[in-house]
C-alpha positions as CSV (number, residue, x, y, z in Angstrom):
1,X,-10.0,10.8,-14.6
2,X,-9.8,9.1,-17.8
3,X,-7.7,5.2,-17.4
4,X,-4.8,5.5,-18.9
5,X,-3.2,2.0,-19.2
6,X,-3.3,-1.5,-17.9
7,X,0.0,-3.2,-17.0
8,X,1.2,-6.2,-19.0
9,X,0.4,-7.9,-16.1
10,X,-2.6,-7.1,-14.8
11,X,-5.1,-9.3,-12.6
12,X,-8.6,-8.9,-11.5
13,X,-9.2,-9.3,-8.0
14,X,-12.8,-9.5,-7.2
15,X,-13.7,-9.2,-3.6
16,X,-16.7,-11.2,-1.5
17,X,-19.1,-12.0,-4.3
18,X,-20.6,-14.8,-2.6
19,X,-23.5,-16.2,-1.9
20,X,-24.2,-14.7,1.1
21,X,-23.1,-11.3,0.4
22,X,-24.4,-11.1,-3.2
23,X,-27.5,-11.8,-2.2
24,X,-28.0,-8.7,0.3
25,X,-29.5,-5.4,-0.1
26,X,-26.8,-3.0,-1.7
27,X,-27.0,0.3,-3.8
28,X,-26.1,2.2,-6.1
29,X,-26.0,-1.4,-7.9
30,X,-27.8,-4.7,-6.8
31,X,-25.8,-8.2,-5.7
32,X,-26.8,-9.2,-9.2
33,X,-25.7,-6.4,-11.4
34,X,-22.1,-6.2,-9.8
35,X,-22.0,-10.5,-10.3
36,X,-22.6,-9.7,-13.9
37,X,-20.1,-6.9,-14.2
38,X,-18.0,-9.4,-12.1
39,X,-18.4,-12.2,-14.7
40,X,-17.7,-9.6,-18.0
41,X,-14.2,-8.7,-16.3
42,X,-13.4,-12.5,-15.7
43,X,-14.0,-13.5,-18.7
44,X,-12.1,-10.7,-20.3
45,X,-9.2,-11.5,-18.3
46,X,-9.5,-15.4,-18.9
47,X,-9.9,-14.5,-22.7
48,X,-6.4,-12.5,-22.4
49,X,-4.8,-15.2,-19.9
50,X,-4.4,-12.9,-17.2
51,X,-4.8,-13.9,-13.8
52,X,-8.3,-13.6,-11.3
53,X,-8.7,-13.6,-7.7
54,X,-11.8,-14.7,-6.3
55,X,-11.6,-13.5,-2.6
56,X,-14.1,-14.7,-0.1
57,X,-14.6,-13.4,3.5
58,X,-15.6,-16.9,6.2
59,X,-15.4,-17.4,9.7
60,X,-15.2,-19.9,12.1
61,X,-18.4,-21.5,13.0
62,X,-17.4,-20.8,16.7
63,X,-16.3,-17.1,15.6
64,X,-12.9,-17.9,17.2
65,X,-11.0,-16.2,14.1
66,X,-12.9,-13.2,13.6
67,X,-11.4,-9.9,14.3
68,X,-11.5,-8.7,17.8
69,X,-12.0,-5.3,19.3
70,X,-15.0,-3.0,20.1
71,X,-16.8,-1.3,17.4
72,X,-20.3,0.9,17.9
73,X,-21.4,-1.1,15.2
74,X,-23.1,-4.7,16.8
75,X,-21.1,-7.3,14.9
76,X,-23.2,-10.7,13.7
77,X,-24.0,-12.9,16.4
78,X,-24.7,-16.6,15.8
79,X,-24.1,-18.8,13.2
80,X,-23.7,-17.9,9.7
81,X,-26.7,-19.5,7.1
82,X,-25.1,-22.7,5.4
83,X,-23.1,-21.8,2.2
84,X,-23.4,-17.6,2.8
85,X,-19.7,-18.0,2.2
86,X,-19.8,-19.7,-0.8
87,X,-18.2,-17.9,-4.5
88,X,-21.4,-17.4,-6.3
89,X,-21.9,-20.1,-9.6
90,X,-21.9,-17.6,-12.0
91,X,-18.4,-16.8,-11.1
92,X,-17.1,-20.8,-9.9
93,X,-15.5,-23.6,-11.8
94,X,-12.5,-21.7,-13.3
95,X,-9.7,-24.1,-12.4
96,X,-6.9,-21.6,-13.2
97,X,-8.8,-18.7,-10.6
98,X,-6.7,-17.8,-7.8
99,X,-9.0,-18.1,-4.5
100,X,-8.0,-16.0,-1.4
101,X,-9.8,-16.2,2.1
102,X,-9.9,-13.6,4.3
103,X,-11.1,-13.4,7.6
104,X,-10.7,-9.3,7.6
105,X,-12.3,-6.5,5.4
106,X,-9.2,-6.3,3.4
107,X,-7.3,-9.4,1.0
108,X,-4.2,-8.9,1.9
109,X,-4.1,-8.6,5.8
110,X,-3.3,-12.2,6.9
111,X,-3.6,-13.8,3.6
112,X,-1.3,-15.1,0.5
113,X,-2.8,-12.3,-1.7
114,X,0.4,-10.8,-2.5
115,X,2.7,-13.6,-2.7
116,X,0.3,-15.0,-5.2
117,X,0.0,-12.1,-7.2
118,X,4.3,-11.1,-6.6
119,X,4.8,-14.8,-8.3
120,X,3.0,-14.2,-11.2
121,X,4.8,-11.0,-11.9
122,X,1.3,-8.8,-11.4
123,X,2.3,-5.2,-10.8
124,X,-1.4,-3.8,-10.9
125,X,-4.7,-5.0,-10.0
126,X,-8.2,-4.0,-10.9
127,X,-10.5,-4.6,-8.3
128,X,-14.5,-4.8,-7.7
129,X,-16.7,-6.9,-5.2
130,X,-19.1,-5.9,-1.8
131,X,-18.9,-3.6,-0.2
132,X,-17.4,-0.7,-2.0
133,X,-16.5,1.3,1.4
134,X,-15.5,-1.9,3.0
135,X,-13.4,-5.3,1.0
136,X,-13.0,-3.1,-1.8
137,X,-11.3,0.1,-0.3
138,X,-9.5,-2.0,2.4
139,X,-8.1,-3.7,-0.6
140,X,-7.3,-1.1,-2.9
141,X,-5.7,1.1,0.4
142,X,-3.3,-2.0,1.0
143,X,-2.8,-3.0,-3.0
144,X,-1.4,1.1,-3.4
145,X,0.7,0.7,-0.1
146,X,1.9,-2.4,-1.3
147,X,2.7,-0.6,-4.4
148,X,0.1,-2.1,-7.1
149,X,-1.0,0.0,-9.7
150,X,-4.7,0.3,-8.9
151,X,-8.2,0.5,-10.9
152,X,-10.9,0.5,-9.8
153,X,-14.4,-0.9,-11.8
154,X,-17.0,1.2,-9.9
155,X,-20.2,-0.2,-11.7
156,X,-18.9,-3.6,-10.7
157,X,-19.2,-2.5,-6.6
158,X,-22.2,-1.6,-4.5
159,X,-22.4,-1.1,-0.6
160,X,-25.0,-1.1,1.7
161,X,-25.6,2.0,0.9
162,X,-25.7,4.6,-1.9
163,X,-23.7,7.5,0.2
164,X,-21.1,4.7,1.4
165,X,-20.4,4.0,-1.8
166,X,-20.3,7.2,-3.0
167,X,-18.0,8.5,-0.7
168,X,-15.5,5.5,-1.5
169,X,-16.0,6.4,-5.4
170,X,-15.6,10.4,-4.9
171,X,-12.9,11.4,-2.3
172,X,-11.1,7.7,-1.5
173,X,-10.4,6.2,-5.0
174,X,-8.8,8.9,-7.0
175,X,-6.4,9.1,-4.1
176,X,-5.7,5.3,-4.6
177,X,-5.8,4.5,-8.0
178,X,-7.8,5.2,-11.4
179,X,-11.5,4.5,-12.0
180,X,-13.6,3.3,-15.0
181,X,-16.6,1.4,-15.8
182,X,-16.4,-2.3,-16.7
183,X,-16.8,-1.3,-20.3
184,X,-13.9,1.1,-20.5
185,X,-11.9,-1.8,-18.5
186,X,-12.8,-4.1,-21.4
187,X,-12.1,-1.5,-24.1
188,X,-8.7,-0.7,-22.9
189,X,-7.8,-4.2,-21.9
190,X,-8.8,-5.3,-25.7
191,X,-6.6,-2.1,-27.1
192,X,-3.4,-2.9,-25.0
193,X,-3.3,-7.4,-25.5
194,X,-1.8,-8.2,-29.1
């Protein structure tokens, strides 16, 4: 499906592209690739004054505030390497950036993602980050039941793997929202701003 508009207010919310997580094996699209496709959407929204979220997943040292409950999947054990949690440089030193800090998969769970985006009047968001099947679908399932608008950049994502991803981008997403490449993003955002 073809985008079909961007809301006058619009913000980019990019999710866990940090240090840590940037730096780890994902596919279809390496840590580096989405950064950069992370960087051309910010600075198309800073060029067009709309508002980005930089949204950053941390625990305590102690793991005291990480979410409880039994998975199959062995959660990490031990501490976490200094700075993993860090917003990478290439995306850092925007005063006017909205941080969030999550201590789920999803922004909006136990955070002041929507109140920050409610005051500023944002009634859709665009969204990209690590992982795809993870931050960025948790997020884009609570931004459409918290009635957002939702589009989704899916050369700005990666997972751990390619089929994750894949699965997010095929049957999950058009359900959710509107896709595009950070490209068409740009072109359309560039058509609709006087």
């Amino acid at each position: 499906m073809a985008l079909s508009t961007l809301d006058e207010r619009t913000a980019l919310v990019l999710i866990d592209l940090q240090k840590g997580i940037a730096a780890s094996a994902t596919a279809p699209h390496t840590g580096p690739e989405v950064v950069a496709r992370g960087v051309e959407l910010a600075d198309a929204f800073h060029s067009h004054g709309l508002p980005v979220v930089l949204v950053r997943v941390t625990f305590a040292a102690d793991g005291s505030d990480a979410v409880p409950g039994r998975t199959e999947t062995p959660r990490h054990s031990g501490r976490w390497p200094e700075g993993w949690d860090v917003i990478v440089d290439e995306l850092a030193g925007h005063p006017e950036d909205i941080t969030v800090t999550k201590r789920n998969w999803g922004a909006f769970h136990g955070t002041d993602l929507d109140l920050q985006l409610r005051r500023r009047g944002v009634t859709q968001i665009v969204l990209a980050g690590i992982a795809t099947s993870i931050g960025v679908e948790s997020t884009a399932r609570a931004a459409h039941e918290h009635g957002y608008h939702v589009t989704l950049a899916i050369d700005a994502m990666a997972d751990r793997s390619e089929e994750a991803h894949r699965n997010s981008v095929e049957h999950i997403f058009p359900r959710l929202g509107e896709t595009g490449s950070t490209a068409e993003i740009v072109e359309l955002l560039a058509k609709t701003r006087p």
